[in-house]
C-alpha positions as CSV (number, residue, x, y, z in Angstrom):
1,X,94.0,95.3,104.8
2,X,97.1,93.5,104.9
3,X,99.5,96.4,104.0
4,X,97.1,98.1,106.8
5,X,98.3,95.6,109.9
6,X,102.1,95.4,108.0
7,X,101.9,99.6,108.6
8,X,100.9,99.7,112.1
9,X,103.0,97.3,113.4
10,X,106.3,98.8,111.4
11,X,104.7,101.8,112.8
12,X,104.9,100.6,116.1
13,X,108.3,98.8,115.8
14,X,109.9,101.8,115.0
15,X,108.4,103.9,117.3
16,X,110.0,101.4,119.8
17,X,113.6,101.4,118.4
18,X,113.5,105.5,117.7
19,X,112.2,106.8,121.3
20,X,114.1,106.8,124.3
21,X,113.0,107.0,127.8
22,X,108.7,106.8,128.4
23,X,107.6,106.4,124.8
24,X,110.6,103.4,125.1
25,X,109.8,102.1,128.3
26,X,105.8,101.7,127.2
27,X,106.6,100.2,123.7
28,X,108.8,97.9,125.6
29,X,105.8,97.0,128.4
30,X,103.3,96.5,125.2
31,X,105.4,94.0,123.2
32,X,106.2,91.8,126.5
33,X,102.7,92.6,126.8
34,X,101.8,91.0,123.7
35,X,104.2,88.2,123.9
36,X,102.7,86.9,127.1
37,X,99.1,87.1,125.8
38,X,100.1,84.9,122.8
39,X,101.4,82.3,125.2
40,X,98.4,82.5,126.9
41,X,96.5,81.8,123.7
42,X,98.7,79.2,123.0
43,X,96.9,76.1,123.6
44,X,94.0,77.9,122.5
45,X,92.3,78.0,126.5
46,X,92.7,81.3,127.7
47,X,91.9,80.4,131.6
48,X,91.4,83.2,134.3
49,X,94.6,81.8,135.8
50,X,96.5,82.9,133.0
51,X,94.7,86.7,133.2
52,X,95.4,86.7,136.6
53,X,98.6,86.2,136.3
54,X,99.8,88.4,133.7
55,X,98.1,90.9,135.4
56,X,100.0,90.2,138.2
57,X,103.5,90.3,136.3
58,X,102.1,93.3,134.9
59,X,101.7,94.9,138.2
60,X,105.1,93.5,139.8
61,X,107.4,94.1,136.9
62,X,106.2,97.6,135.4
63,X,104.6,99.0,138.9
64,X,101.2,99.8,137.0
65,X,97.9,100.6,138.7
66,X,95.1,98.3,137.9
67,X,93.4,100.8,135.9
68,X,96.8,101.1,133.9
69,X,97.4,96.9,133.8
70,X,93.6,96.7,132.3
71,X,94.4,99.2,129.8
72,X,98.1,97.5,128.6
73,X,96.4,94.2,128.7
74,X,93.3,95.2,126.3
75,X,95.8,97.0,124.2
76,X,98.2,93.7,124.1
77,X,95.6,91.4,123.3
78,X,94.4,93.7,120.8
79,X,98.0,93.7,119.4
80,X,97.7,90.0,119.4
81,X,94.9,90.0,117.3
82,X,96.5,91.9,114.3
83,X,100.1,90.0,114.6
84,X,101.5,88.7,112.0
85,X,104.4,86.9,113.3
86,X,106.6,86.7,116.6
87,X,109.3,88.2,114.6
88,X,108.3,91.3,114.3
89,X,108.2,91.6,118.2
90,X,111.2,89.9,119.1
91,X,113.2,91.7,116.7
92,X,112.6,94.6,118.6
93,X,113.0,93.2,121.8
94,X,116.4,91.7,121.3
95,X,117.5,95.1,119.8
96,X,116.2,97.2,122.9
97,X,116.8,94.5,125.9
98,X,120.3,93.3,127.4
99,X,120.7,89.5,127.6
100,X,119.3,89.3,131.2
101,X,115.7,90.6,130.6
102,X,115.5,88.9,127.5
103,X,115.9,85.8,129.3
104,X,113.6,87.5,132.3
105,X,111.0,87.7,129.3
106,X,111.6,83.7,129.3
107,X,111.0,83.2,132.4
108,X,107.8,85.3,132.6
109,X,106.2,83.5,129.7
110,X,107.0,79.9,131.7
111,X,105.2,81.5,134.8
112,X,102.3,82.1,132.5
113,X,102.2,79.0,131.2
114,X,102.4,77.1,134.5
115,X,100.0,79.4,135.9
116,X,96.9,76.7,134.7
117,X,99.2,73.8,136.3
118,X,99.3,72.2,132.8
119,X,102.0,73.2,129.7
120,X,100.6,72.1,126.7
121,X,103.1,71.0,123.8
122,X,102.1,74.4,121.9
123,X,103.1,76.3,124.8
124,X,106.2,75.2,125.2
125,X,106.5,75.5,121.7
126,X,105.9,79.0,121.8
127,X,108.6,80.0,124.6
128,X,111.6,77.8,122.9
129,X,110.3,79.7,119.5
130,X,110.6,83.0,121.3
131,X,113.6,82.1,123.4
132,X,115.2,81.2,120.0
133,X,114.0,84.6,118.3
134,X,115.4,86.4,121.9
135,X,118.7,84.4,121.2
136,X,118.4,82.9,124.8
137,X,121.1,80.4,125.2
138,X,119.1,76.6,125.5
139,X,120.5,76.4,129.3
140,X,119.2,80.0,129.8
141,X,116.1,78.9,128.8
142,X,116.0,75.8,130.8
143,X,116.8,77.5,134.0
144,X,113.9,80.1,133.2
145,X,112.0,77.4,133.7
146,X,113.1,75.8,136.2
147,X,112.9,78.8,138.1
148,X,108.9,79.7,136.8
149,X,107.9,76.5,138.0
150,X,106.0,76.5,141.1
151,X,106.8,72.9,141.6
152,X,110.3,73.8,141.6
């Protein structure tokens, strides 16, 4: 089963680096998809905040119709389910994105995590661990959230 999981998501990976524009552009969606749902899972307490607002960034960052933000955020958490590692994501990612969106990516993971008005320790864990993988510089990261927090 394991060799299963390893195949789709090399499968998937490649499919991401290999393709240009639409197949590109929706690998890209799914794996910041993806990332964001993990930092929702976090600490473990998905709240309806947290849906709600990766829906929203969903909606505001890749101009999807509800129908189509359901559908990518079923198929991300999905995704999550199977993961392995963060690596195999951000690998990607840091391949296909310029500096500026990977540090966008930052920034959108701290608006989920504020979105319940608490940041647990793992989820700040998470986003310096994915920052790190990204190779966000540290005061990148600290001014993606800086600008993510509402109380800001």
């Amino acid at each position: 089963m394991y060799q299963n999981i390893k195949r789709f998501f090399s499968t998937l990976l490649a499919e991401a680096e290999d393709k240009t524009g639409e197949s590109r552009k929706h690998s890209v969606e799914l794996i910041m998809a993806t990332l964001m749902v993990e930092m929702a899972r976090a600490d473990r307490n998905v709240t309806e905040s947290e849906t709600e607002q990766i829906l929203a960034i969903l909606q505001k960052r890749f101009s999807l119709s509800q129908d189509e933000q359901t559908d990518l955020l079923a198929l991300a958490k999905d995704q999550a389910d199977h993961a392995t590692s963060l690596f195999e994501f951000t690998a990607r990612l840091k391949d296909l994105l310029p500096h500026e969106e990977r540090e966008a990516l930052v920034e959108l993971l701290w608006q989920v995590a504020f979105s319940d008005g608490v940041i647990d320790k793992y989820e700040e864990q998470l986003v310096r661990k994915v920052a790190d993988l990204l190779h966000v510089r540290h005061h990148d990261f600290i001014a993606a959230k800086h600008r993510a927090d509402p109380a800001s």
